[in-house]
N, C-alpha and C positions, 0 to 999 in steps of 0.2 A: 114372545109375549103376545097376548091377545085382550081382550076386551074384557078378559078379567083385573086388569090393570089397572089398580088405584095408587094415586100418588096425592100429594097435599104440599100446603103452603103455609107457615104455620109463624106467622109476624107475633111479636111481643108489642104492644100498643105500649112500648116507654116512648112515643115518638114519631112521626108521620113515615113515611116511608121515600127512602134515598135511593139513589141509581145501585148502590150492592144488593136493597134489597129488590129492585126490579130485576136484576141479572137473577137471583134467587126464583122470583115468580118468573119469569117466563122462561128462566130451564127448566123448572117442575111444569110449568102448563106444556111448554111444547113435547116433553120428555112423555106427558102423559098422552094428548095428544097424538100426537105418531106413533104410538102403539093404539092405539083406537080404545084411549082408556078413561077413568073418570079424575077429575082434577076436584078437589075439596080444599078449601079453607079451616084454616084451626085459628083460633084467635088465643092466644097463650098469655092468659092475665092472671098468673097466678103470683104474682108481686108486686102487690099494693103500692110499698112505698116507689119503685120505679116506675108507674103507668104515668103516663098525663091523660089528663080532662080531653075528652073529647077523639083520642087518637083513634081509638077502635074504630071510629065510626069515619073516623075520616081515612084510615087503610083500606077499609071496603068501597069507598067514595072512588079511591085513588084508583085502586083495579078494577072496576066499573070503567071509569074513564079511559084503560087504555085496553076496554076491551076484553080482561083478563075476567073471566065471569065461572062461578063456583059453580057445577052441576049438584048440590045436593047441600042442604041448609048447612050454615056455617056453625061450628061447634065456641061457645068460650069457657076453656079451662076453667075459670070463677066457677061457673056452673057444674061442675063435674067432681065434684068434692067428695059425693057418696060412692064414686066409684074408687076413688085412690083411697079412703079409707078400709074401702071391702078389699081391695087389692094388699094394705097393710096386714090387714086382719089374715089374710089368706097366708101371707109369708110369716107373720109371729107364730101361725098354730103349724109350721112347719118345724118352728126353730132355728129360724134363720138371721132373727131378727136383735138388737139390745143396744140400752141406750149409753148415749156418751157425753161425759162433760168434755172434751176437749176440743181446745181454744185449734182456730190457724196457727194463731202464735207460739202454742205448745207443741203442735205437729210439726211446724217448722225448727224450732227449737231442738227437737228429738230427729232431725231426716227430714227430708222433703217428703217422704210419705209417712200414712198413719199406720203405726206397728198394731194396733188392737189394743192399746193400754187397757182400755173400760171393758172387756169382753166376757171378763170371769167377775166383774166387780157387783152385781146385779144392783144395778142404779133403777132407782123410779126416773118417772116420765119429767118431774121436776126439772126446769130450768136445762134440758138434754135434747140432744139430735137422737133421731133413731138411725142406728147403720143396719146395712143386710151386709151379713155374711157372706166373702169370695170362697165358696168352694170348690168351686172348679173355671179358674182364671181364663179369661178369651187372653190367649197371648197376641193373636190379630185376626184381621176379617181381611175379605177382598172389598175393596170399591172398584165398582163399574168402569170408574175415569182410572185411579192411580194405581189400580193393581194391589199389589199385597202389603198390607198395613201391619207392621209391625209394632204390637206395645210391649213398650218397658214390663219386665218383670215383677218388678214391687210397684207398679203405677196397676197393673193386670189386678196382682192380687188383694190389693185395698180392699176393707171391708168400708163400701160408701152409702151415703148418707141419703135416706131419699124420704124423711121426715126432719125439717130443720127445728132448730131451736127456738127459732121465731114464730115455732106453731104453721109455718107454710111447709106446704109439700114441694117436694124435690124434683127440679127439672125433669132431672132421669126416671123416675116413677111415674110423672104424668105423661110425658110425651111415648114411653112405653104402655101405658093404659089405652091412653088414647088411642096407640095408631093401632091396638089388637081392637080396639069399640069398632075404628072406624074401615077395617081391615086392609090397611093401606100393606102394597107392595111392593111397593120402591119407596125411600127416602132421599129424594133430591133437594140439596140443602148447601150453604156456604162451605168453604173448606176449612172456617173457622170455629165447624164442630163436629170435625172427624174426633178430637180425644176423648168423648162422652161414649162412641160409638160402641166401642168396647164393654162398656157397661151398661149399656141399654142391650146389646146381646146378649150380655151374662142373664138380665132379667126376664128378656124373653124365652130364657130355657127354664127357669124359674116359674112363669106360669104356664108351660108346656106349649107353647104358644109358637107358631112358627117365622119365626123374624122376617123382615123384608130386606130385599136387598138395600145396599148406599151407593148414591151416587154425590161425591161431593167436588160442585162446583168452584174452579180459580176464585181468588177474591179480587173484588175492586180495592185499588190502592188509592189513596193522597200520593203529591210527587214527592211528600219526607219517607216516602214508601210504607208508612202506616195506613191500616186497614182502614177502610171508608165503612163508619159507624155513627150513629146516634151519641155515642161518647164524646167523638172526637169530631162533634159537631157538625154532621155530613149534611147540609144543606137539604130540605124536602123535596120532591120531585115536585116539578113546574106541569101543572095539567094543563096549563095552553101551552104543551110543546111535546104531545102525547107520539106524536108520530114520531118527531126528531127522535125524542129520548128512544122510543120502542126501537128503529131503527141503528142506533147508537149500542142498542144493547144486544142486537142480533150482531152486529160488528164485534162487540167483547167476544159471543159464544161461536165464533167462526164463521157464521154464516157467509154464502158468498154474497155480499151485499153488492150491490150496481145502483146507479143514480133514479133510474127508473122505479125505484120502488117508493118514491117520492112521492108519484103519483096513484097510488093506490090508497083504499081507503084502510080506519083501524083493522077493520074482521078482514081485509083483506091479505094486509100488512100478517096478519095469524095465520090465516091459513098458507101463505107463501112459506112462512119459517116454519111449520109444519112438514111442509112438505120436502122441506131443506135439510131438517134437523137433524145431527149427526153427532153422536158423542164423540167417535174416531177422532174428530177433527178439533176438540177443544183441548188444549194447551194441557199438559201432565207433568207431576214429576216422578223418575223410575223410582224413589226410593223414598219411604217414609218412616219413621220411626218416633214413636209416642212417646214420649220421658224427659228426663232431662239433657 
């Protein structure tokens, strides 16, 4: 890797930001970092009724504060509406594209996957999700940490949904839009969204666009060994305790941590795990498989 290396950080403002999502930002910062690469900010607001008042502004606050500083103006989804539309448009005049009444509940009801009920049925836009068409299934990818990602075969070939019914665009449409806008090259991110991953690569062969690699990071647990989230009410990070926590969180990603880095300042405390930072070294598992 060299200095053409972009990588991002790409927080959902439902909520301030907790110790999984610092372990998030500063494996993507250092990750970018030690390849002598650019680290970018996405602010991923494209779900009204989940955001709170004020978060966006206080995630930029938070990484400000420990340091964690964006080389290039931060991007928010809200704002990027006319390009997931043009990206729609681009996939229906292919044929790839048709809408669907059905429910979770009906999907579930019929399989834990969706067979294509709606696909010959040519439904208007009314009260419908739009799905893209699986043509040619990712049955896995490699990540950087866990080696080779195996997905289910009827989870692969799902035709899914990247216009909802709620009139918002689809996780997996935007953060593919975006990371060709912003030409990001690695995706360094929780381990708790390796199973998109699949389909965010089906998409980017889709707009002939050439995908970046994943790198996805262990997760922070609670001791009921449930994932440390904003769901599950993960406490916000304390910015009078910028160093503890930053230190604390170089101890989750392996780093060799020693007492003396106590005494160092924040840009100090970055440039050390910069210099330190080693994928080899963070925690793996040999075997993963997507589905049920």
């Amino acid at each position: 890797m060299s200095n053409s290396y972009v990588g991002r950080f790409a927080p959902s403002p439902s909520g301030p930001l907790h110790f999984g999502s610092l372990i998030a930002a500063v494996g993507s910062y250092l990750q970018a970092k030690a390849n002598q690469g650019t680290w970018l900010v996405r602010i991923e607001d494209l779900d009204p009724p989940r955001e709170v008042a004020g978060a966006a502004a206080n995630i930029l606050t938070t990484l400000d504060a420990f340091g964690l500083h964006w080389d290039r103006d931060v991007i928010y989804q809200s704002q990027r509406e006319p390009a997931y539309r043009d990206a729609i448009a681009q996939l229906s005049q292919q044929g790839l594209t048709y809408y669907c009444h059905c429910t979770r509940k009906q999907i579930q009801a019929q399989g834990q996957f969706y067979q294509g009920q709606c696909k010959h049925k040519k439904l208007t836009a009314e009260h419908a999700a739009l799905r893209l068409t699986t043509t040619t299934p990712v049955n896995y990818f490699i990540d950087e940490l866990h080696g080779k990602i195996e997905i289910e075969k009827a989870l692969a070939a799902e035709d899914f949904i990247i216009h909802r019914k709620d009139g918002l665009f689809a996780y997996n449409l935007a953060v593919v839009v975006d990371d060709i806008y912003q030409g990001v090259t690695e995706v360094v991110r929780g381990a708790d969204l390796i199973e998109p991953t699949g389909r965010q690569l089906y998409l980017f062969s889709q707009f002939a666009q050439p995908a970046p690699s994943y790198l996805h990071l262990p997760l922070v647990s609670n001791v009921d060994g449930s994932k440390l989230s904003k769901q599950n009410h993960a406490p916000g990070l304390d910015t009078t305790k910028t160093k503890t926590l930053l230190i604390e969180a170089f101890k989750f990603l392996a780093l060799p941590v020693f007492n003396a880095l106590e005494d160092l300042s924040i840009p100090q405390l970055l440039q050390w795990g910069t210099e330190h930072w080693s994928v080899k070294n963070l925690p793996r598992q040999k075997s993963i498989v997507l589905g049920p």
